[in-house]
C-alpha positions as CSV (number, residue, x, y, z in Angstrom):
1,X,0.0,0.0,0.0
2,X,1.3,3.7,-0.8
3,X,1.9,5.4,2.8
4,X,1.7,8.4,3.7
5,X,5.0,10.4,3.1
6,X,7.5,11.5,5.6
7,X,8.6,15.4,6.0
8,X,12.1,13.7,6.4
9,X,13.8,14.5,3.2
10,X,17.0,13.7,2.0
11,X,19.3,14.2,-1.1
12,X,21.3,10.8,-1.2
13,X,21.5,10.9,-5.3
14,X,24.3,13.4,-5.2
15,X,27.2,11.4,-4.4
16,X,25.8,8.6,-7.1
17,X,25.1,11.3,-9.5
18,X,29.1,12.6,-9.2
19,X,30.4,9.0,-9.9
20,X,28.1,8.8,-12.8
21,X,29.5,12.2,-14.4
22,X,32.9,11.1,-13.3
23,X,33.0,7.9,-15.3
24,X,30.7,9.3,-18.0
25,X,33.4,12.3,-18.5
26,X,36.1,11.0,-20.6
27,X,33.2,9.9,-23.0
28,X,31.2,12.8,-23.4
29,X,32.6,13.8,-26.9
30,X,33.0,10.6,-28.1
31,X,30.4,10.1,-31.0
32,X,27.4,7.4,-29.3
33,X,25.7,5.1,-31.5
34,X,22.2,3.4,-30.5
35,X,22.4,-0.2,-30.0
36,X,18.7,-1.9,-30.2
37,X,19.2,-5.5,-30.7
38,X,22.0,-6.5,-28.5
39,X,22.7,-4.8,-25.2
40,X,25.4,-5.6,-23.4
41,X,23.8,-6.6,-19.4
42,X,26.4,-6.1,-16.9
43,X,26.3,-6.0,-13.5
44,X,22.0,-6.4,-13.1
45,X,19.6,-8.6,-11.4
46,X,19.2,-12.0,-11.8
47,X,16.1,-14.4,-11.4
48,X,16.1,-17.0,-9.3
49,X,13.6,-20.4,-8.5
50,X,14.6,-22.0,-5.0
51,X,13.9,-24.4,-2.5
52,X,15.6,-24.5,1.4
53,X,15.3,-27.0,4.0
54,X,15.0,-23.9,6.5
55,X,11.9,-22.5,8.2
56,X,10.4,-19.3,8.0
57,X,9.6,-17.4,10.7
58,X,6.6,-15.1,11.0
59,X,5.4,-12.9,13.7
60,X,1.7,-13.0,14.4
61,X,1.2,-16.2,12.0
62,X,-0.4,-19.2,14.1
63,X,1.4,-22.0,12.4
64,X,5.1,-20.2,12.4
65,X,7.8,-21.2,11.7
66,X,6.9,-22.6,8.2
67,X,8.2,-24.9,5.7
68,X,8.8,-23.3,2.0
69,X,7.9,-24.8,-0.7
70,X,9.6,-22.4,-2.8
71,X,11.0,-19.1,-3.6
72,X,11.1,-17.1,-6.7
73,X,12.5,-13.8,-7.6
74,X,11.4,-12.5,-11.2
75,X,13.9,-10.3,-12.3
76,X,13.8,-9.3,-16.3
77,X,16.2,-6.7,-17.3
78,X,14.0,-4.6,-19.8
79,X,16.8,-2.2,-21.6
80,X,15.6,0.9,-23.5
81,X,17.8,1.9,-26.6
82,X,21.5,1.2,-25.2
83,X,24.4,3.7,-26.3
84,X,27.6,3.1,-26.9
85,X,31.2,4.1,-27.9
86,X,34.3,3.1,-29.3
87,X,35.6,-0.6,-29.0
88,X,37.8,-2.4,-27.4
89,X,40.3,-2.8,-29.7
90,X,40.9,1.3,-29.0
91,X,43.7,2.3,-26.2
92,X,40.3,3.9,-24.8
93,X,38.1,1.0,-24.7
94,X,34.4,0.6,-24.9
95,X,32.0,3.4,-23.3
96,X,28.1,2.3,-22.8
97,X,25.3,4.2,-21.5
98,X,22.3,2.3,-20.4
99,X,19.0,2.9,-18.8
100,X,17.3,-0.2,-17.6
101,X,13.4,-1.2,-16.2
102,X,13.4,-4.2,-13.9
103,X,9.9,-5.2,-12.7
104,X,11.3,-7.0,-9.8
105,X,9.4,-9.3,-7.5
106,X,10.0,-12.0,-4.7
107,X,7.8,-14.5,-4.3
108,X,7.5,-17.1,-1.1
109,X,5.0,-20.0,-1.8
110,X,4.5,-21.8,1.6
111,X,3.8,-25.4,2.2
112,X,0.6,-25.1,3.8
113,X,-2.8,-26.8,3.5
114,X,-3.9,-23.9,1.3
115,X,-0.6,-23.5,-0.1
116,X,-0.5,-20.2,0.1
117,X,1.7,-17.7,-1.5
118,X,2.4,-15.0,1.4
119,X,2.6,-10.9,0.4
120,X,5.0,-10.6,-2.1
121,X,7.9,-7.7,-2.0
122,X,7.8,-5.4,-5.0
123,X,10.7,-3.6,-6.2
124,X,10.4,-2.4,-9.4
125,X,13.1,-0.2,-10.2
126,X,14.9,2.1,-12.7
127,X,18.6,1.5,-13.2
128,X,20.8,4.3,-15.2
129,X,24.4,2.9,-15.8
130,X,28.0,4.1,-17.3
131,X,29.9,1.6,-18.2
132,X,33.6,1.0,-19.9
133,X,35.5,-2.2,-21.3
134,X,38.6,-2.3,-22.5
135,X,41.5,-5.0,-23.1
136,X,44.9,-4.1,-21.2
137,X,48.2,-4.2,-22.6
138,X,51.1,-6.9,-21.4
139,X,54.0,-5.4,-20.3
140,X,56.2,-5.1,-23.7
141,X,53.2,-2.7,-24.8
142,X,51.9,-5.0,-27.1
143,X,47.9,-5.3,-27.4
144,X,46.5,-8.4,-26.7
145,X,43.3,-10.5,-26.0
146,X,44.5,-12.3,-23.1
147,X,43.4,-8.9,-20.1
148,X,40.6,-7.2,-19.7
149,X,38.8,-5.0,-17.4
150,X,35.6,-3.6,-16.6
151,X,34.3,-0.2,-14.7
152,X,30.4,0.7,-14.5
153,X,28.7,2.7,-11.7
154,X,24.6,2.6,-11.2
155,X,22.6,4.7,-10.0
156,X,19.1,3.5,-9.3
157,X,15.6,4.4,-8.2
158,X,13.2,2.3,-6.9
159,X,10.3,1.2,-4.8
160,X,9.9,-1.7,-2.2
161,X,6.8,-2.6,-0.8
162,X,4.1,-5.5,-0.1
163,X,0.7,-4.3,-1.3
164,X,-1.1,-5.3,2.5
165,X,-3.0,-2.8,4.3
166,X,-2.6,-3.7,8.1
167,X,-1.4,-2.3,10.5
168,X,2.9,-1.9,10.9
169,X,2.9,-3.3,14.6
170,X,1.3,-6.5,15.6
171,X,-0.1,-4.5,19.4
172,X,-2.2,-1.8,16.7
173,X,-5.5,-2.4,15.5
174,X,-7.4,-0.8,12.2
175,X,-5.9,-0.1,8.8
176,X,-3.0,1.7,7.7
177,X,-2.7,4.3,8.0
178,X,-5.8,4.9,11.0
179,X,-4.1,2.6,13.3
180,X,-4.5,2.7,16.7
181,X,-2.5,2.8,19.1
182,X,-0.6,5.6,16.9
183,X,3.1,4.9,18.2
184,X,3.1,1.0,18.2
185,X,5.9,-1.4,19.1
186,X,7.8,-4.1,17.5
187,X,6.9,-6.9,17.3
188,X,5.8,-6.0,13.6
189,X,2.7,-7.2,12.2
190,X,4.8,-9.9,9.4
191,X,1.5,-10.9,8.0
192,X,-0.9,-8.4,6.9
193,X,1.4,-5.4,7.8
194,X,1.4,-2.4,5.5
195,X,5.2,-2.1,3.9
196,X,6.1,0.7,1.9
197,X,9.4,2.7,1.1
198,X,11.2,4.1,-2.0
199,X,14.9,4.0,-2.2
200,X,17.8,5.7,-4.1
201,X,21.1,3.1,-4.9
202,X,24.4,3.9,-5.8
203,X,26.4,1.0,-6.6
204,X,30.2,0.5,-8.1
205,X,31.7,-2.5,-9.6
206,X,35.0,-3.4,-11.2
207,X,35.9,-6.7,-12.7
208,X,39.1,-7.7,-14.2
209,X,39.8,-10.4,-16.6
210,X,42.9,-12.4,-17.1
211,X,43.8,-15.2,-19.2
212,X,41.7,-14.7,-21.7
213,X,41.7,-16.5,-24.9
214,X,40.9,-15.0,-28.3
215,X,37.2,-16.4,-28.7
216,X,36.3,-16.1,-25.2
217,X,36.4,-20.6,-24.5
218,X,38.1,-19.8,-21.7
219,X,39.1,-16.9,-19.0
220,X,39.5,-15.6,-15.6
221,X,37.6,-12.8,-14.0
222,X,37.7,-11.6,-10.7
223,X,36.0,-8.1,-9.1
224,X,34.0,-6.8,-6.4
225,X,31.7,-3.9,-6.0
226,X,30.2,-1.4,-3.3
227,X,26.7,0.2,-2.8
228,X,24.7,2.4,-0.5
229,X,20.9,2.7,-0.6
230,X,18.9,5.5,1.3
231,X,15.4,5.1,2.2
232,X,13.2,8.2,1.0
233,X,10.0,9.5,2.2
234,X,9.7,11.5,-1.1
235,X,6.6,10.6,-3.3
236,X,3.7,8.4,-3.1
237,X,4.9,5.1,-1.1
238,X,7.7,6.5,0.4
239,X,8.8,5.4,4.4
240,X,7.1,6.7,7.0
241,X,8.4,7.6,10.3
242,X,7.4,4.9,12.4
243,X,8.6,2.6,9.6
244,X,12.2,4.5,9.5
245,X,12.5,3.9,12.7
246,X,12.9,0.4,13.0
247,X,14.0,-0.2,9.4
248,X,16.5,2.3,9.2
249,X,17.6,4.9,6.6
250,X,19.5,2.2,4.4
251,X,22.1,-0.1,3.9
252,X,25.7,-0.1,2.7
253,X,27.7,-3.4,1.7
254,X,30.6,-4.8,-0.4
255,X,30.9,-7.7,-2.4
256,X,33.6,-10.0,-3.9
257,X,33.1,-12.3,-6.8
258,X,35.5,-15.2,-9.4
259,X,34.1,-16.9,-12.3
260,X,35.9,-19.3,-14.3
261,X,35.0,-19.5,-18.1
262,X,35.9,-22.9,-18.6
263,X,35.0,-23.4,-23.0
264,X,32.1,-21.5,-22.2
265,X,31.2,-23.0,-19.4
266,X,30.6,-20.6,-16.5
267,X,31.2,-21.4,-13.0
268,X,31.1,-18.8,-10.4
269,X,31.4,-17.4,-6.4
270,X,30.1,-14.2,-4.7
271,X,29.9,-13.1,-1.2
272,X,28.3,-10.2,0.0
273,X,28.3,-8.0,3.4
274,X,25.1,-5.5,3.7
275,X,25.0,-3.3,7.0
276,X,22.0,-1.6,7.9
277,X,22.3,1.9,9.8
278,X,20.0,4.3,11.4
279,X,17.1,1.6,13.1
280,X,16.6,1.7,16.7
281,X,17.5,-1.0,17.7
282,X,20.4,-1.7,16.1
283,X,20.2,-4.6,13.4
284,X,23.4,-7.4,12.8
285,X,25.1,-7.0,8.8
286,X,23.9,-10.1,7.0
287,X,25.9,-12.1,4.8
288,X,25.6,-14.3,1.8
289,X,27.7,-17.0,-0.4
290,X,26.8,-18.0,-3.8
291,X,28.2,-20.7,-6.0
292,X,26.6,-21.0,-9.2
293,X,27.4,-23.3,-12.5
294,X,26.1,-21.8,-15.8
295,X,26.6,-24.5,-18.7
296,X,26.8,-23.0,-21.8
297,X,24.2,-25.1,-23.2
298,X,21.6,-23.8,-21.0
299,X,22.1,-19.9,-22.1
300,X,22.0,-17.8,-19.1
301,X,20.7,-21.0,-17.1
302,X,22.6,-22.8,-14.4
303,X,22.3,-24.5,-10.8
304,X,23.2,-22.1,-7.6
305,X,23.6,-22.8,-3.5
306,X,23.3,-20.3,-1.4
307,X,23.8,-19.4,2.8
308,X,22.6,-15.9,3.5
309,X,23.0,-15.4,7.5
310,X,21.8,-12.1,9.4
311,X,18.1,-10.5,8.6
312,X,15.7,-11.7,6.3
313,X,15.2,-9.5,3.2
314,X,11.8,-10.1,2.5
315,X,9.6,-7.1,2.7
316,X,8.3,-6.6,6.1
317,X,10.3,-9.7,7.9
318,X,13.0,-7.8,8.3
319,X,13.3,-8.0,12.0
320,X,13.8,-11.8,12.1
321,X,17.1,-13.3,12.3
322,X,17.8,-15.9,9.8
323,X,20.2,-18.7,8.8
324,X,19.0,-20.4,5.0
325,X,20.4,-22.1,2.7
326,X,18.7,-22.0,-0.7
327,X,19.4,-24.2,-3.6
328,X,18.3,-24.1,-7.3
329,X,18.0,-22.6,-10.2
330,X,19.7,-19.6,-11.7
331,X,18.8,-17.6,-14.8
332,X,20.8,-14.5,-16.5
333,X,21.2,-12.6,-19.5
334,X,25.0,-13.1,-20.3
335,X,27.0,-10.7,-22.8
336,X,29.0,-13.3,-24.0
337,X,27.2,-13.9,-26.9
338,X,27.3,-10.3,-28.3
339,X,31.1,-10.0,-27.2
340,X,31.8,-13.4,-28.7
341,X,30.7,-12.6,-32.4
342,X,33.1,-9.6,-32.0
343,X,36.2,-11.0,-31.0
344,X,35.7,-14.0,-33.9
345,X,35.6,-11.1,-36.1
346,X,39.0,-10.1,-34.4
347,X,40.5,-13.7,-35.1
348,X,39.3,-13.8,-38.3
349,X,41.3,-10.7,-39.0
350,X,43.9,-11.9,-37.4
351,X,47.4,-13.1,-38.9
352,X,48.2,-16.2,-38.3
353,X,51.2,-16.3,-34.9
């Protein structure tokens, strides 16, 4: 449900907007062609399709802790019109501008008699990102396939909610937002509770890539990343006070990731730390490990594990301490296939060594 907005405002887009100029600089008069058939997707949103052996915990709900039957987060990365400069091949490298839609939603089905799906979280979001790719040069200055590296920042707006009505604390009674009492008290109501707030992200990410072979079999790539989100009370949906209370005004976290390009096979690792800051009281960091194998047969589809230990990131639970491991299936967009046709090109051109 939209809530009420906060007079709390804040300007958290500056410091994302500055790293978006600063990247985007040594491009600006560069001549930027449209590219409509063949984006290149880097650093987004996957979708995922789960199952875990843990229980879920819910405050207020007679038959808690529950078994899942699954999870599923629906995550397509809908790109407008991408832009793009230059080429690899350059000493500058690759520029590209994108602006990308991602409907996103998370989905818990519960193994109940009824079976029932509990409120989903809602984020779709807008994600505007700079982006460079180049190939770096061994040490006798001469240009080859075998490094790479890759820069983008993101800055992202979004919304996060759970389309219920109820009240926010399980000790009110009524309907968001005439709920009485008017200052209630955690425990929240984590079934029927109303859970609204739009966010600002700024992420960076870097990802370097060594031994590299000409048509992209086989490589090495390693990176990590950084973000900071801000809750917002500005426009319809945005936090409300009691909410920002408890919940905080964000999050900041790091991750690290590998993948191994084996020919074409992808296998890959990620961990990532998230630290909220600003609740009352004071919330533990959660952090998650991913392993994930993408066989290139399956096109963006692979098998994943996953531990994710601190609060649960689903909408309104998260107050509850949790410990899951999750295990299935994987899908992404890779841009392997529109960088592979390239660098075949680049062999084909290629005298023979």
């Amino acid at each position: 449900m939209w809530n009420a907005p906060s007079r709390r405002l804040a300007r958290p887009w500056l410091p994302a907007l500055r790293l978006l100029l600063l990247l985007w600089a040594p491009g600006a008069g560069a001549d930027w062609k449209l590219e409509y058939s063949a984006p290149t997707p880097l650093f987004l949103d996957r979708s995922y399709l789960f199952v875990s052996p843990n229980r879920i915990h819910r405050a207020g709900a007679p038959e808690s802790p529950e078994r899942l039957l699954f999870e599923g987060q629906l995550a397509p990365n809908l790109f407008f019109p991408q832009l793009h400069t230059g080429s690899r091949r350059s000493p500058s490298g690759e520029w590209f501008l994108s602006a990308v839609f991602n409907p996103l939603i998370r989905l818990r089905l519960l193994d109940l008699e009824s079976r029932p799906v509990i409120p989903p979280s809602f984020i779709p979001k807008l994600t505007l990102q700079v982006a460079h790719l180049r190939r770096l040069k061994e040490v006798e200055g001469r240009a080859r396939p075998g490094r790479g590296l890759v820069l983008a920042a993101n800055f992202i707006v979004g919304h996060h909610s759970n389309g219920q009505r109820g009240c926010f604390f399980l000790n009110q009674t009524g309907e968001d937002p005439h709920c009485e009492p008017e200052d209630g008290e955690p425990p929240l109501n984590e079934v029927a509770g109303s859970f609204s707030t739009n966010f600002v992200r700024g992420e960076l990410h870097g990802q370097y890539a060594f031994s590299v072979d000409p048509r992209l079999d086989n490589a090495w790539l390693v990176g990590g990343g950084s973000f900071l989100e801000l809750n917002t009370s500005v426009g319809p949906g945005g936090i409300t006070d009691e909410q920002r209370r408890v919940q905080g005004d964000g999050s900041w976290g790091l991750n690290a990731r590998t993948e191994r390009i084996w020919k074409q096979h992808r296998f890959r690792g990620e961990v990532l730390l998230s630290v909220p800051f600003g609740e009352t009281p004071s919330q533990r960091a959660t952090v998650s490990a991913e392993v994930a194998a993408h066989p290139y047969w399956g096109a963006g589809f692979g098998l994943f594990a996953r531990y994710v230990h601190g609060q649960d990131y689903y909408n309104i639970l998260f107050l509850e301490k949790v410990r899951l491991w999750q295990f299935g299936l994987v899908f992404e967009v890779s841009p392997a296939a529109r960088l592979r046709l390239e660098e075949e090109q680049d062999c084909d051109e290629a005298k023979p060594r």
